[in-house]
C-alpha positions as CSV (number, residue, x, y, z in Angstrom):
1,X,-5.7,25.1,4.1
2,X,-4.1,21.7,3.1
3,X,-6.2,19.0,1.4
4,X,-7.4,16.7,3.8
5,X,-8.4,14.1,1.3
6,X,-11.2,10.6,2.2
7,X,-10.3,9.5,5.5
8,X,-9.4,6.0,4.5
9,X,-9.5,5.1,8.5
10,X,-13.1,5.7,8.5
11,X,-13.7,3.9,5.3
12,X,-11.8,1.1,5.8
13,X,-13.1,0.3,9.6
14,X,-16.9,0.7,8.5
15,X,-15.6,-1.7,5.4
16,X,-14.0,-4.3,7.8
17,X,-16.6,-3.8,10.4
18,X,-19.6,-4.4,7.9
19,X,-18.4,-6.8,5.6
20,X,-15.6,-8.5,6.9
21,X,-16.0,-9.0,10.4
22,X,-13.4,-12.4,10.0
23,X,-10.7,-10.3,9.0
24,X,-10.7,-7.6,11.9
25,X,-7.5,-9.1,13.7
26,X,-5.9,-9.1,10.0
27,X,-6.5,-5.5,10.0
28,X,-6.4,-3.6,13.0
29,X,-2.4,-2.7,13.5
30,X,-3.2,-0.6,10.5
31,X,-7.0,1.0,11.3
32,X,-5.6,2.3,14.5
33,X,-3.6,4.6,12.6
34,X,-4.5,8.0,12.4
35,X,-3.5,8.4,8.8
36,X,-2.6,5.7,6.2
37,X,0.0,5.8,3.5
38,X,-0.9,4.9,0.1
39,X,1.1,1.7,0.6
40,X,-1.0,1.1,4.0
41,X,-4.4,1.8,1.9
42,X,-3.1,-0.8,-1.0
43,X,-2.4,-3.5,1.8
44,X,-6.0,-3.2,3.6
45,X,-7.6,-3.5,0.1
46,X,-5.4,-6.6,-1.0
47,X,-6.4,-8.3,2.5
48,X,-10.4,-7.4,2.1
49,X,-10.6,-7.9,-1.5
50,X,-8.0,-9.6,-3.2
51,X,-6.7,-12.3,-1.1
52,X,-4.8,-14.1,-3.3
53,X,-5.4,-12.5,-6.8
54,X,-2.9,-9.5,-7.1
55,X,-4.1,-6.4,-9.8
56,X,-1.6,-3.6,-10.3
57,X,-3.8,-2.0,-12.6
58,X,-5.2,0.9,-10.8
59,X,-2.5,1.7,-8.3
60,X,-1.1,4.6,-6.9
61,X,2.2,6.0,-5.1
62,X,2.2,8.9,-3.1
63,X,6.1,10.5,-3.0
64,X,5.4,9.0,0.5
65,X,5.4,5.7,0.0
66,X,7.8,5.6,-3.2
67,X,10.8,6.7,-1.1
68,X,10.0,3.7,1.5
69,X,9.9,1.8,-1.6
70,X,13.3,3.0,-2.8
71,X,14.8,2.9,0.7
72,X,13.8,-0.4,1.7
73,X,15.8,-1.5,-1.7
74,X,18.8,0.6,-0.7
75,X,18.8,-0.9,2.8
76,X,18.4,-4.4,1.4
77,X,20.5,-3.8,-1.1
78,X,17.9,-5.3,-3.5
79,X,18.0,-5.3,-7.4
80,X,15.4,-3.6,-9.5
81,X,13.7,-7.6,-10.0
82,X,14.0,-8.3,-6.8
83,X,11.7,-5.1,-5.2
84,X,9.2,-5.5,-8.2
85,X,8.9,-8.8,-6.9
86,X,8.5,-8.0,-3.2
87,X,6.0,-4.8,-3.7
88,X,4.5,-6.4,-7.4
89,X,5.7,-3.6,-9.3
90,X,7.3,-3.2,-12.7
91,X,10.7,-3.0,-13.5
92,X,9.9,0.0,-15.5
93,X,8.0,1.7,-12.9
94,X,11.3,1.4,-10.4
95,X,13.4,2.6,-12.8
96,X,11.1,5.7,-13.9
97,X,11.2,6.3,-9.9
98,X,14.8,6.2,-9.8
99,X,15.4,8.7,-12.5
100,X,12.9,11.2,-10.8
């Protein structure tokens, strides 16, 4: 039986429905998802809570959402500044990533 983990859908709709009703069109093209990345799930909580104020203290890649990361840089043909810049990661975390 896999792990099914919080079903951030669910959380995040009763979130946006309950507290911010104003920010419902903001949000829907990702709550009508069935499942969210962890980059989806980062960019519903920088729209509800941190609009304007970015934190990467407490964030968190799935494998996922790192090889979008590292894809999206190939495909651009971005430089290890330029995606930490677009995604407001470190250097150092991109590079760690790349050696994995």
């Amino acid at each position: 039986m896999e792990n099914q983990g919080p079903d951030y859908v669910k959380i995040f709709s009763d979130i946006v429905s309950k507290k911010f009703p104003e920010k419902i069109s903001r949000c829907k093209y990702l709550l009508e998802k069935k499942k969210l990345s962890s980059l989806e799930v980062i960019t519903l909580n920088h729209i509800l809570f941190h609009d304007g104020e970015t934190n990467n203290e407490h964030k968190s890649y799935d494998d996922e959402s790192i090889a979008k990361i590292l894809e999206y840089q190939r495909k651009n043909n971005m430089t290890n500044t330029a995606i930490a810049s677009v995604f407001k990661l470190s250097r150092n975390t991109l590079a760690a990533w790349k050696k994995k």
